[in-house]
N, C-alpha and C positions, 0 to 999 in steps of 0.2 A: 585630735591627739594632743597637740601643744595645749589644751585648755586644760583637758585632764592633769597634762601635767607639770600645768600651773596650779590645778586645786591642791594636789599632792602636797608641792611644796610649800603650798601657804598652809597646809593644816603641819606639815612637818614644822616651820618655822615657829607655829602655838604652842607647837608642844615642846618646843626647845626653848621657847619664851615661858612656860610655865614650869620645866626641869631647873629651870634657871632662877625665877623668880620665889616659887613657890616650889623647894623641893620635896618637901613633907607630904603637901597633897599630891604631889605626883607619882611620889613613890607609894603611894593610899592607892591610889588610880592604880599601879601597878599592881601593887599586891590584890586588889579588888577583882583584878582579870582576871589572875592566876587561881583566885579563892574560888573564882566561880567555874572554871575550868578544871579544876580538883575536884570541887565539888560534883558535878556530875558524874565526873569517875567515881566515886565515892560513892554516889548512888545508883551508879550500875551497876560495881560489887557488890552492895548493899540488895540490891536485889538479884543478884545472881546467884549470892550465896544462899539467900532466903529459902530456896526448895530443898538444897542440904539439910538445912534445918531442918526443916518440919518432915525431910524423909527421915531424919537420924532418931526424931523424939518417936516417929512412928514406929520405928522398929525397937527402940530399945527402950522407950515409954509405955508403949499399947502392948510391945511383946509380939507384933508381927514380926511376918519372914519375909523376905527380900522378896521381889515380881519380879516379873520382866517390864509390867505398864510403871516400876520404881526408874529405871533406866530412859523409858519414854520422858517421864517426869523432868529429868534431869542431864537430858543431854543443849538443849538449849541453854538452860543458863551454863553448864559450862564451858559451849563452845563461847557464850559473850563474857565469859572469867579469864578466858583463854586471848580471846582478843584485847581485851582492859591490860591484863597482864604484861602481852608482850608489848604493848604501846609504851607502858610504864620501864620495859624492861631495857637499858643502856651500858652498854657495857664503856666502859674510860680507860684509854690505854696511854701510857707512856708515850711524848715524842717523838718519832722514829727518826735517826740519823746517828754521827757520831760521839756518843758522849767521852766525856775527857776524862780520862784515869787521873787521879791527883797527882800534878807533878809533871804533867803530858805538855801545855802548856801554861808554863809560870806566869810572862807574864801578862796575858793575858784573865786569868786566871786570879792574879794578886790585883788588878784592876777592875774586875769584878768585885773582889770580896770588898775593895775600898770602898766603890759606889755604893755596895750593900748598905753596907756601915753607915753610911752616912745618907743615906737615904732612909732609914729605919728601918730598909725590908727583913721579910723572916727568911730565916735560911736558905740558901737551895738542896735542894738533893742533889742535882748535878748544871752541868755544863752541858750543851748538844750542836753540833755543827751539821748542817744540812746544807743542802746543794739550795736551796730555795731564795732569793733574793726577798730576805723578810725577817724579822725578830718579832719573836714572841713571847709573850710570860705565859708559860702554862701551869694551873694551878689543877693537877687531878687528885678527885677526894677519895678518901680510903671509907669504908663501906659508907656511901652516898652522904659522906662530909662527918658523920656521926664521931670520928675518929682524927678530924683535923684533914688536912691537904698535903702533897705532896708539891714543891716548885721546882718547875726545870726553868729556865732560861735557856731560849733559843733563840742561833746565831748563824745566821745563813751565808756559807764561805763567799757568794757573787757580794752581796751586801759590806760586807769585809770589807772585800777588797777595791770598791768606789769610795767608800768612806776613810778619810783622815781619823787618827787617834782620837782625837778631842770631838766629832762627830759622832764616834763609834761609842764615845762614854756619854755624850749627847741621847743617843737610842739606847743604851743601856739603863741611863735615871729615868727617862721615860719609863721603858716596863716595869724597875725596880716602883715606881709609881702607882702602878697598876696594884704593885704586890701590895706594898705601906699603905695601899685605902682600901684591900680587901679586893677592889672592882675582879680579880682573876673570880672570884667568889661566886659574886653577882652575876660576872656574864657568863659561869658554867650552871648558875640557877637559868637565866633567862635563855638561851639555848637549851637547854634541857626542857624547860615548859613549853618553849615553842614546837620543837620536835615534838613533843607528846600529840599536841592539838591537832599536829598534821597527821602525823599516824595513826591515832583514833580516829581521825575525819576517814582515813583511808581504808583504815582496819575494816570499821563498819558497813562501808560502803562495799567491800569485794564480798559478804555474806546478803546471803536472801533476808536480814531481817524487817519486819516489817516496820520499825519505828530507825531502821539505818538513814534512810532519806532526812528525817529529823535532826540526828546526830550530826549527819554529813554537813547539813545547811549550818548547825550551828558553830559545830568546830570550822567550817568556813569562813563565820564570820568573824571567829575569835580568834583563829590564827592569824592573820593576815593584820587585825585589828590591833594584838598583843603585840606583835613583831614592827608595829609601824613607831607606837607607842615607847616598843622599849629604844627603837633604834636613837630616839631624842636623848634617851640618859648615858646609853653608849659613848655617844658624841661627846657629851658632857664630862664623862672619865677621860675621854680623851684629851679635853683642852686643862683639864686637873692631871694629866700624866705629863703636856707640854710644860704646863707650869712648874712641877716639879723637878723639871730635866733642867729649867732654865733657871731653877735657884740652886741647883746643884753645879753647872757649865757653865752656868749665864747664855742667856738668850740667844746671843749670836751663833754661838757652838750650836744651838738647838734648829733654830730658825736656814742656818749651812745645810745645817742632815736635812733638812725635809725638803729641800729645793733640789741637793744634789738624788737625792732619794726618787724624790719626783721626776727630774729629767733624765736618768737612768733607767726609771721603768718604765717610761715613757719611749724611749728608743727603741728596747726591748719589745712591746706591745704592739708599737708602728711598725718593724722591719724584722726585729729577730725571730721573734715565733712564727709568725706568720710563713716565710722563708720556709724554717726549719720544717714546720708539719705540710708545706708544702712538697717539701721533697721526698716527704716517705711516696707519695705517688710514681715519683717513676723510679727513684733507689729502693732497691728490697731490703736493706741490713740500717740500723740505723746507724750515726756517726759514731766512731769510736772515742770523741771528746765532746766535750759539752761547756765545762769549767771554764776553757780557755777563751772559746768563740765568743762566748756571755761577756766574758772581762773587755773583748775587744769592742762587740758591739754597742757595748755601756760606754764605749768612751767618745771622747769627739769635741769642738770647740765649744767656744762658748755662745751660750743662746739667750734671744730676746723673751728677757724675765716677764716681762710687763705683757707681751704675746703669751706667752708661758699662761701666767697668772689668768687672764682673760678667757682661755683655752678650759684652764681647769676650771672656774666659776661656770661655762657653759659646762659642761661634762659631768657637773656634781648630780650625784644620786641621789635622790630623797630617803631610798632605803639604806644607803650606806652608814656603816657604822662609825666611817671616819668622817668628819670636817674635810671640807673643799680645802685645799692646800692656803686661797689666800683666806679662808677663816680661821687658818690656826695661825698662819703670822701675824693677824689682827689681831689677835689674843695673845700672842705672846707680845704685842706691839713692838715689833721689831722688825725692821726694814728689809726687805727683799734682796737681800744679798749672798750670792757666793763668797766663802771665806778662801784666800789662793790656799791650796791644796795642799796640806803636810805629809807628813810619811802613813802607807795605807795603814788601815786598821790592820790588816790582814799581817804583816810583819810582827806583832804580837804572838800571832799562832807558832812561830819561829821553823827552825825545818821541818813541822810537822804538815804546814800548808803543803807542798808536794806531795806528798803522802796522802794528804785528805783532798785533793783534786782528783787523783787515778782512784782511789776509793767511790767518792763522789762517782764520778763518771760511769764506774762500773755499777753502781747498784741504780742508776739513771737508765742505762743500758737495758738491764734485765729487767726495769720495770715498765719498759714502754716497750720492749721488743713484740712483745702479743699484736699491741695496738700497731705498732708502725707496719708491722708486715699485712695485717688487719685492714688499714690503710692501702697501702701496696697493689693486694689483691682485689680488693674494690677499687682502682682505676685501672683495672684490669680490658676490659673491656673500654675505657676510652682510651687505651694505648691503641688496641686493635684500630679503634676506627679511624683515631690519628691515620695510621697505617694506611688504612683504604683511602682515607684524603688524600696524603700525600702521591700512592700510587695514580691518582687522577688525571688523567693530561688535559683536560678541559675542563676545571670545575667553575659551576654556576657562584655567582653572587652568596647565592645562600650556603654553599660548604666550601668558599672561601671565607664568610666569617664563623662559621664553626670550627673548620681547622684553626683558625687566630684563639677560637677561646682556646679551644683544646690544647695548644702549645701554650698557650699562660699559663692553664692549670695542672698537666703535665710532662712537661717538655721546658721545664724554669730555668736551666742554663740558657736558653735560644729568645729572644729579643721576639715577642709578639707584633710589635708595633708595625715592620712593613707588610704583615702579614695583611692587620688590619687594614693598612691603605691601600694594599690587594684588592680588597674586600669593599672598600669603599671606593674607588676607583671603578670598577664594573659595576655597583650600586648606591651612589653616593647618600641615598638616602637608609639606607641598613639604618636600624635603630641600635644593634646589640653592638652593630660596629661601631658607631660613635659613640655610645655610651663606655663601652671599655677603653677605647684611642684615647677617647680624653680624660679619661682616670688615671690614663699612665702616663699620658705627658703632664698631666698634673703632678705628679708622682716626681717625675725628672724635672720640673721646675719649667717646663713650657708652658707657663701659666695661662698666656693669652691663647691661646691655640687652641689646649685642652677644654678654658674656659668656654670657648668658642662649640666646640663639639657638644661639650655636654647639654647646652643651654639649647643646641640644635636637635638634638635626640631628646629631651623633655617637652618639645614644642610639637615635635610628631608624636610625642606618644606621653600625654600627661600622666600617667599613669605612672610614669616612673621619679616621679620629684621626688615619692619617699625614700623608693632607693638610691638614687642620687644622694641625698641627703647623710643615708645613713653610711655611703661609702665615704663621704667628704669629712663625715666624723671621726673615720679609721684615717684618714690621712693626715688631720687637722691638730690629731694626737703628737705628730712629731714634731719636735722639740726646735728640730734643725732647719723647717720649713725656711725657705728664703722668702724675702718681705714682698716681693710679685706674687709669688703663689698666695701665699696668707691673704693678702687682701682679696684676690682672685675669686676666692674659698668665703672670705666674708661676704664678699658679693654675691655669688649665688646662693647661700643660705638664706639671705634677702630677699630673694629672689624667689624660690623654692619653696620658704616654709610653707607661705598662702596657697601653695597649688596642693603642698602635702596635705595640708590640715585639711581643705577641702574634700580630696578622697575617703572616704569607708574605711573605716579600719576591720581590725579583723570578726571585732563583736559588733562591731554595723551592721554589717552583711548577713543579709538569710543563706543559708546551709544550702538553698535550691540553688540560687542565685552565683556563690562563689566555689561551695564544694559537691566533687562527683568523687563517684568510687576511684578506689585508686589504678582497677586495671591491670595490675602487676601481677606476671607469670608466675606458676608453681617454682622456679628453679630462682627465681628472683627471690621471694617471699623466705622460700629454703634458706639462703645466704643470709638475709636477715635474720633470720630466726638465731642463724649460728652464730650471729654479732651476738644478741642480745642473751644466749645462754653465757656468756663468757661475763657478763654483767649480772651480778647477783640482785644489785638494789633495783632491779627493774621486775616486775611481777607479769603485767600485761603491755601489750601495744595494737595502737588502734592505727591505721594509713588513712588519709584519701588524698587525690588530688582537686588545687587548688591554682586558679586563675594566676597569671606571675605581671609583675608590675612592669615588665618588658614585654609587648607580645610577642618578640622573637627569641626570648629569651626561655632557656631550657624548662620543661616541664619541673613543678613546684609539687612537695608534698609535704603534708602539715603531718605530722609521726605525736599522735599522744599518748604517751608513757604512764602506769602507773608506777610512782615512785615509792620504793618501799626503805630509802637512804634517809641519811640525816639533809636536813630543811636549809640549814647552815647550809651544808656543802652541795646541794643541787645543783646551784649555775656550774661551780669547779667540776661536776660529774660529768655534766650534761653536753660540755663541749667538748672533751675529747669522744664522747660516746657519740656525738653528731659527724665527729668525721671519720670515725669506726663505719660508720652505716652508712658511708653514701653508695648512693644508685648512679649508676652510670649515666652520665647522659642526662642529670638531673639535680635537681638543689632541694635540701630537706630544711626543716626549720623542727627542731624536737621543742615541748613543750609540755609541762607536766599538770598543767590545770590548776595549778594553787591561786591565781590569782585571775584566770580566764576564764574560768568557767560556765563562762555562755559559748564559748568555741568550743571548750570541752564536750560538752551537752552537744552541739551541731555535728561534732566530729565523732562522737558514738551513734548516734542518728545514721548519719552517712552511712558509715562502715558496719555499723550492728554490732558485727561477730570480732572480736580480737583476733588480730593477725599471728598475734604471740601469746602464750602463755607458758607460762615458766613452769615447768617439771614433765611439757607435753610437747 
């Protein structure tokens, strides 16, 4: 697994060394992909339309009258007119949040228009405040760009309000950057062609036709290919959107935002979410604020930059569209510094932030309320058994460490941990119990302790380095880690990777060998189905289960979705839609095949028949 994705990287790095070097032929390369991905569209309608043809000159050339074997004629190519179409077909909507009535906030507002100015950008249409912790430049074209573009500028109230004045105009020349070089342009052509390729790969594949296997293999190879390719030029705007933030603020202003930026969403991603969707499990309503909790869980001392920095360099994406955090301070060649902290950005928005926090909060409310309850009643059934544990006046070793998970994962007010040593006290060598004990004293900073557990639960049961691994990556993200655990954490990733990389991964493994059917009850199957009709972008779903890298650790099942959403927004979909569907008693992994698909292939094998399908 670590090799693959070292090749990754070293072919992402050619290709940000030739976006860089050589822009001309790389954007040649670009368009070359895109030409030849047109092109076959072009020649599906081309011959799709071709039997219209030659029915229309028959009837209205030769002076025949309509059949019925006219109809026979011409129902295949229109059903593949009809697939080509809607692949093609995209609809572009305005930003959704609060935009500003002129005058709403001035000055805010007249600091905007300055930046403008002096960054060259083109107009905006408006102003947009959203609850989201993120700024955007969004450029939507009026009939598919033919007509010019429309620009919002988006300004997300958490983000506001972590950032200083002089930071907040730091992220604004930024996007105004985006505007001034078109890039808003660019990356709605390049998401737009990538969506195409995956939806035609997909279109074609849910019809019987017989050259769909063809289609499917190559839009396979060219989405995936195009999307890797573009992500190097993305990158490229981005350190052209730094630069321009840093000759409009100067460097420093710029090089503050993306640190403070960084260790804020970083707090967030380690503690706050996590937390939060944790509790739709045993709360049914979700919290009546959101704004506030965010503001506080952003804040907190100051953190070891140089860990910081190291942290992010491990963590960097190959597909990511942005630069590792210490690659764009290297490009802006400006030193890794917190600027001490001025008045928030958010004071700008004047007494209108109160107003747009209880706003915020309510349309946050009524958009996750399906989902959370959703949540809720799928741990429904582990609340029950909680219950039956607890009522137990002798439980074994083994449902005393299932009551321990089960209070971690819905019972989060209640401390699992002496649960655990319950558990591990009657069987010192449980595997599931040291594996989780020592996650969580990891967690609270008992480095040596926890260290000690996990390195003991990996030794009985090698199987689990990978998840080990990929837990110490979710912990490894906080920003606030004390300097015992951090090293703790570098150590056994030292430790680990060899035993991980060693294991099969998921396209190693024959379909006999790691997957069986899934087993799962008509009343089980039922409650899934009614997750997945509430999700439009999902067409079919495949189940099986799958061997778990703990052996005592809860049954495992691999869920393959066909995705019929935008390619962009997948991963964003696909996790809150993974904890809509959990199975009691059990851990899913959802996955849509765009880039797996040799599990894909194993996991239709398996199951055959789709679990779900959308309209039945």
């Amino acid at each position: 697994m670590a090799e693959r994705e070292e090749r990754e990287r070293v072919r992402v790095r050619a290709l940000e060394a030739e976006a860089r070097d050589t822009p001309g032929r790389y954007r040649l390369r670009l368009l070359a992909l895109a030409l030849l991905g047109y092109g076959v569209i072009a020649g599906l309608l081309l011959l799709a339309l071709t039997p219209f043809v030659l029915v229309a000159v028959h009837l209205f050339v030769a002076g025949a009258s309509l059949a019925p074997q006219h109809a026979y004629v011409l129902v295949l190519p229109a059903v593949v007119a009809a697939v080509v179409l809607r692949a093609l077909w995209v609809r572009f909507e305005l930003p959704p949040g609060h935009r500003l009535a002129p005058g709403e906030a001035p000055l805010l507002q007249a600091e905007v228009e300055r930046l403008r100015q002096a960054m060259g950008a083109p107009p905006l249409e408006g102003i947009v405040i959203d609850g989201d912790f993120n700024a955007k430049a969004a450029s939507v074209p009026r009939m598919l760009g033919l007509l010019g573009h429309r620009h919002t500028l988006v300004l997300g109230l958490p983000l506001m309000r972590v950032i200083d004045r002089d930071e907040l105009s730091a992220v604004i020349a930024h996007e105004f950057g985006h505007f001034a070089a078109h890039d808003g342009r660019f990356a709605a052509w390049v998401y737009l062609s990538r969506g195409t390729w995956y939806r035609l790969r997909d279109g074609m594949a849910r019809h019987g036709f017989s050259f769909a296997w063809l289609l499917a293999k190559f839009y396979g190879w060219l989405a995936p290919h195009f999307d890797l390719c573009s992500r190097a030029l993305t990158r490229r705007h981005e350190y052209a959107a730094d630069a321009a933030a840093a000759g409009a603020v100067g460097a420093e202003a710029a090089a503050s935002a993306l640190l403070r930026i960084e260790i804020a969403s970083r707090r967030l991603e380690a503690r706050f979410w996590p937390r939060l969707w944790a509790r739709a499990r045993t709360q049914r309503h979700p919290p009546a604020q959101l704004q506030a909790p965010l503001l506080q869980a952003m804040q907190g001392d100051a953190v070891d930059l140089d860990r910081l920095l190291a942290s992010a360099a491990r963590g960097q994406d190959p597909r990511d569209t942005h630069p590792a955090l210490p690659q764009r301070l290297e490009a802006l060649r400006a030193p890794a510094r917190l600027r001490p902290a001025g008045e928030s950005a958010a004071t700008l928005l004047g007494p209108l932030q109160d107003t747009l926090e209880r706003r915020l909060d309510g349309l946050w409310r009524d958009a996750i309320r399906a989902h959370w309850e959703a949540l809720h009643e799928a741990a429904a059934r582990d609340r029950a058994r909680l219950a039956e544990l607890d009522a137990m006046r002798e439980p074994g070793p083994e449902q005393l460490a299932e009551q321990a998970l089960l209070v971690e994962q819905v019972r989060i007010d209640f401390d699992p941990l002496p649960l655990y040593e319950r558990a591990l006290a009657a069987g010192p060598e449980r595997v599931l119990a040291l594996f989780r004990a020592g996650l969580l004293q990891l967690r609270r900073g008992e480095a040596e302790a926890g260290g000690a557990r996990l390195r003991k639960a990996v030794e009985l049961d090698p199987g689990a380095a990978r998840a080990a691994l990929e837990e110490l990556r979710g912990i490894d993200i906080d920003p606030d880690l004390d300097p015992a655990t951090a090293a703790t954490i570098d150590a056994l990733r030292e430790t680990l990777a060899p035993l991980a990389d060693a294991l099969p991964t998921s396209d190693d493994v024959s379909a006999e060998d790691a997957l069986q059917p899934h087993a799962l009850d008509t009343e089980t199957l039922d409650r899934f189905s009614r997750r997945l009709v509430c999700e439009p972008r999902v067409a079919r779903a495949w189940i099986v289960r799958r061997r778990t890298a703990l052996r005592e650790a809860p049954v495992h099942y691999l869920v393959l979705l066909d995705w019929r959403g935008s390619v962009a927004g997948e991963a964003a979909g696909l996790k809150p839609l993974a904890e809509a569907l959990t199975i009691p008693g059990a851990s899913l992994e959802l996955f849509t095949g765009a880039d797996r698909r040799r599990l894909a292939a194993q996991v239709r094998a398996v199951c055959r028949e789709p679990v779900y399908r959308k309209g039945r």
